[in-house]
C-alpha positions as CSV (number, residue, x, y, z in Angstrom):
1,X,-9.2,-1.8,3.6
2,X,-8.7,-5.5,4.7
3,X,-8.5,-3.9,8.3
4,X,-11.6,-2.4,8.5
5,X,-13.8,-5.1,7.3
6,X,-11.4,-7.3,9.9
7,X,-12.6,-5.1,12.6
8,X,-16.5,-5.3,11.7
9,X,-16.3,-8.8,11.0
10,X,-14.9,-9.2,14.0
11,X,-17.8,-7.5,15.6
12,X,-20.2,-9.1,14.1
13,X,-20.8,-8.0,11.1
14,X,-21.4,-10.7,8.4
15,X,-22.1,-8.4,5.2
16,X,-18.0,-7.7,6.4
17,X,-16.9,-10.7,6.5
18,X,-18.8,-11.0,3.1
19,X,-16.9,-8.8,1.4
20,X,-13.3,-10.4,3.1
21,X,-14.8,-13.6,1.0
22,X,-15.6,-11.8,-2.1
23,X,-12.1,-10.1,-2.4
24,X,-10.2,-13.2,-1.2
25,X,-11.6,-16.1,-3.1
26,X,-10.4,-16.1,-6.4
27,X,-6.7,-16.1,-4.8
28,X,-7.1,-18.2,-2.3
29,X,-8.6,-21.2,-4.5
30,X,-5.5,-21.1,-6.9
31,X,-3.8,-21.9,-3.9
32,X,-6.5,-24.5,-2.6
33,X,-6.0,-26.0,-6.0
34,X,-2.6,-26.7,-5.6
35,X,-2.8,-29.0,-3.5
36,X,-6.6,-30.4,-4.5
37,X,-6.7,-31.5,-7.9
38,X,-10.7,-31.8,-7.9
39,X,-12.5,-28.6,-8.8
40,X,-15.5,-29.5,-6.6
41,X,-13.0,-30.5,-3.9
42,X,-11.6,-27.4,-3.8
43,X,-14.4,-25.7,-3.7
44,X,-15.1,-27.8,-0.5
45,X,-11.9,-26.7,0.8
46,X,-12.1,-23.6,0.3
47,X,-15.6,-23.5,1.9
48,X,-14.3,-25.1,4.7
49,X,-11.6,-22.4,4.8
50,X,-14.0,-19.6,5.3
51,X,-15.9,-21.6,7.7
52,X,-12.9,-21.8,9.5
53,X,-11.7,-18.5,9.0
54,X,-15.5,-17.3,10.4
55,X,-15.2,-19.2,13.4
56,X,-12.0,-17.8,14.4
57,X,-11.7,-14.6,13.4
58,X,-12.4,-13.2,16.8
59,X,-8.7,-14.9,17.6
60,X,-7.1,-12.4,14.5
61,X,-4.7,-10.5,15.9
62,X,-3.4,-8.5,13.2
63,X,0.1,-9.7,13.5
64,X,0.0,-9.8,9.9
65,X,-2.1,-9.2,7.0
66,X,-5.5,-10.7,6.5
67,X,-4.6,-12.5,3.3
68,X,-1.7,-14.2,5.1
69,X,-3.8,-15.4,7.9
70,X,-6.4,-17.0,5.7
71,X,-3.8,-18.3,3.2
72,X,-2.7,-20.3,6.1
73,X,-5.6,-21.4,7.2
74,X,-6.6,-22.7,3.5
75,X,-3.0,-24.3,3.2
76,X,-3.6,-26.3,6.5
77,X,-7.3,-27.1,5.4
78,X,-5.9,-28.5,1.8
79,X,-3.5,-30.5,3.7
80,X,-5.7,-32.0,6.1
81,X,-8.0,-33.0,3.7
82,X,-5.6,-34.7,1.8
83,X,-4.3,-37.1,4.7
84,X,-8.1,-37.5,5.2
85,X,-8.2,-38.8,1.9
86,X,-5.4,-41.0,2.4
87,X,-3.4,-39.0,-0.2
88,X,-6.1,-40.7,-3.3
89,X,-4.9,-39.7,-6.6
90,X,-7.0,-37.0,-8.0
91,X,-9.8,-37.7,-10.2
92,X,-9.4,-34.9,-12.6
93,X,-6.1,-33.5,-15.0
94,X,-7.3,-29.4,-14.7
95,X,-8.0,-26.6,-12.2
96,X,-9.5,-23.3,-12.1
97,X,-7.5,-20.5,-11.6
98,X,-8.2,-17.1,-10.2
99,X,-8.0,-15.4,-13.5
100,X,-11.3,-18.4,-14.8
101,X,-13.1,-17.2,-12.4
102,X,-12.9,-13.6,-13.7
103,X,-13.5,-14.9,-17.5
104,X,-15.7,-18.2,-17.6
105,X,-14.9,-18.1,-21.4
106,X,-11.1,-18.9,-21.0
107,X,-12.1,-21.5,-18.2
108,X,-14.2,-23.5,-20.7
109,X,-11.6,-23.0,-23.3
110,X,-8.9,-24.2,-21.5
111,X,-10.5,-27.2,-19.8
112,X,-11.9,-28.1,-23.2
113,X,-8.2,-28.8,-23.9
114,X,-7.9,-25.5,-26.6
115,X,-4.6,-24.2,-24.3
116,X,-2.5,-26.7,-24.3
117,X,0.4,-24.7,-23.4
118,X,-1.6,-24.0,-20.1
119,X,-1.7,-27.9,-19.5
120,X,1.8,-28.2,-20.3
121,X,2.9,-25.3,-17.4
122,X,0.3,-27.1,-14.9
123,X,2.5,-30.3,-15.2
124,X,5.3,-28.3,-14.6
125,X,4.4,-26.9,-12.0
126,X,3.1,-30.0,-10.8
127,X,6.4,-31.8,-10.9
128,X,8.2,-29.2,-8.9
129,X,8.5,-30.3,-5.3
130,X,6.0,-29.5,-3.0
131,X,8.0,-26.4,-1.0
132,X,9.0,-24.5,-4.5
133,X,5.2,-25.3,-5.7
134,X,4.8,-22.8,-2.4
135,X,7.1,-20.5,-2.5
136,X,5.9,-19.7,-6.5
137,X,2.1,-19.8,-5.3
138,X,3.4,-17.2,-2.6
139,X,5.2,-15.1,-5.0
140,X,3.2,-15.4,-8.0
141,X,-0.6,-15.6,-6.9
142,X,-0.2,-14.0,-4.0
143,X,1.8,-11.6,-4.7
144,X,4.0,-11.5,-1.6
145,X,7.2,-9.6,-1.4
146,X,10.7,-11.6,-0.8
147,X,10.5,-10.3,2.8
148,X,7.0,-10.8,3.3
149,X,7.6,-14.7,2.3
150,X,10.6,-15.0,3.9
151,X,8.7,-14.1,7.2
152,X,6.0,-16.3,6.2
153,X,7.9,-19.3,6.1
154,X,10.5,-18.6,8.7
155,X,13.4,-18.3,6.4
156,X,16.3,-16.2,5.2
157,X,15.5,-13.7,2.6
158,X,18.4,-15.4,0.4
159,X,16.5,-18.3,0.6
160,X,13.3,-17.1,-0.5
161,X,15.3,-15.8,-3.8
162,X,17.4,-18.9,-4.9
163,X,13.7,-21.4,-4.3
164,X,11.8,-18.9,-6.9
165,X,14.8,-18.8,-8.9
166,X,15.1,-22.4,-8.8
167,X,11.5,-23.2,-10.0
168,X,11.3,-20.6,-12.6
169,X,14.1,-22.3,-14.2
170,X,12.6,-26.0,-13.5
171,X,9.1,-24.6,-15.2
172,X,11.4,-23.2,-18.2
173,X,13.0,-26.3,-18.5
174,X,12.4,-28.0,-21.9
């Protein structure tokens, strides 16, 4: 499906590229918030992201999938924003995951601190180093294969195996 919307976005159709943004989002600000602690930075971010994305999407090749092409292009934007911000700490302790966005309910619950076993895993997770906060994001919220991620990020399928491992058991760690 991604494909064909690819194509017509690619031709110029926006209600296309619409649609690429609709199914996309939720995913790809989980990831954005990874890296940006600030719900209404993230939302810049991600903004940026399909700006970015919209610009360029003539340049899509179709190497890969869609979703692994943009996810990039939102990692890189998350990145840069943060050396433009001189790596500030962030101004808020929560952030919105795909699943709030599907369930406004749970998002005020939770960020009116009724969950804490939610703000206990986001520490976690938090505390894991930077490439296994990654890899999980890739596994977990992306829903990326072991191969698929091990192309992704140039390494051996092993690899990609013994870093989920490894975090699963850092986030279980009492």
């Amino acid at each position: 499906m991604d494909k064909d919307l690819v194509k017509k976005a690619q031709a110029g159709d926006k209600v296309a590229f619409d649609q690429l943004v609709l199914k996309h989002q939720a995913k790809l600000l989980s990831v954005v918030n990874q890296y940006i602690k600030d719900p209404s930075e993230s939302l810049d971010v991600l903004q940026e992201t399909f700006i970015k994305a919209y610009q360029s999407i003539k340049d899509f090749r179709a190497d890969s999938a869609f979703y692994t092409w943009i996810y990039r292009i939102a990692v890189n934007t998350a990145k840069n924003h943060l050396v433009h911000l001189e790596r500030r700490p962030p101004q808020s302790d929560y952030s919105i995951d795909a699943a709030e966005l599907k369930d406004p309910e749970a998002m005020a619950a939770k960020h009116n601190g009724k969950h804490p076993a939610s703000r206990e895993l986001l520490k976690a997770f938090e505390a894991l180093p930077k490439h296994l906060q990654e890899i999980l994001t890739l596994r977990e919220i992306g829903g990326f294969s072991y191969a698929e991620i091990a192309k992704f990020m140039d390494i051996p399928v092993g690899t990609v195996r013994s870093r989920i491992s490894r975090a699963r058991k850092l986030l279980l760690k009492p």
